[in-house]
Steps between C-alpha positions, in 0.01 A plus 500: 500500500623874425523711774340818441647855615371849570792767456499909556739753334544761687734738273508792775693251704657295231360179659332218382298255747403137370294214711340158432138571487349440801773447691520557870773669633656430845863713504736648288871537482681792374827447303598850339271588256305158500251444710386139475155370711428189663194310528415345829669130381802714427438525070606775302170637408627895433769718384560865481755668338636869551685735284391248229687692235815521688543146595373401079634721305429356166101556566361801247506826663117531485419180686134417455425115599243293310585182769763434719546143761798318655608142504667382811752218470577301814835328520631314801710811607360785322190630350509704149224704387418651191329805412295470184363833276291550245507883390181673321719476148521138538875464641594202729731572747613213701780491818616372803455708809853569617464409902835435631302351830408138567177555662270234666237345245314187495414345165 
């Protein structure tokens, strides 16, 4: 089954904020400009990113977002996720958050 997301662009802030639908959140965890949320089984179930443009630099200047979801990857010692765009012209943009943090999941 496909999970399905919910995101908000907030281009004041340069942020972007992505969950599983439905999700319930328990906690978060702060690790620079990532903020990654738990559910209460301690899942990945949301992700926001500030000073989007800073930390991706190859996104268009006028960032307008048609989708956007992550994938989290569990491995036994670390967990990747991946932050997914679609942009209003049609432009995929795919790539790995860059958390230099092991942080507690369960998969």
């Amino acid at each position: 089954m496909t999970k399905q997301f919910v995101f908000d662009y907030d281009d004041e802030s340069d942020s972007v904020f992505i969950k599983t639908k439905d999700a319930k959140i328990k906690g978060s965890v702060d690790i620079g400009d990532y903020i990654i949320d738990f559910t209460p089984d301690g899942k990945i179930a949301g992700l926001e990113i500030l000073n989007l443009s800073k930390n991706f630099r190859d996104l268009p200047k006028d960032i307008e977002f048609a989708d956007c979801s992550f994938e989290v990857r569990y491995a036994k010692e670390y967990t990747v996720i991946i932050f997914s765009a679609v942009m209003k012209t049609g432009e995929k943009i795919q790539t790995n958050v860059p958390i230099l943090a092991t942080i507690p999941v369960r998969n």
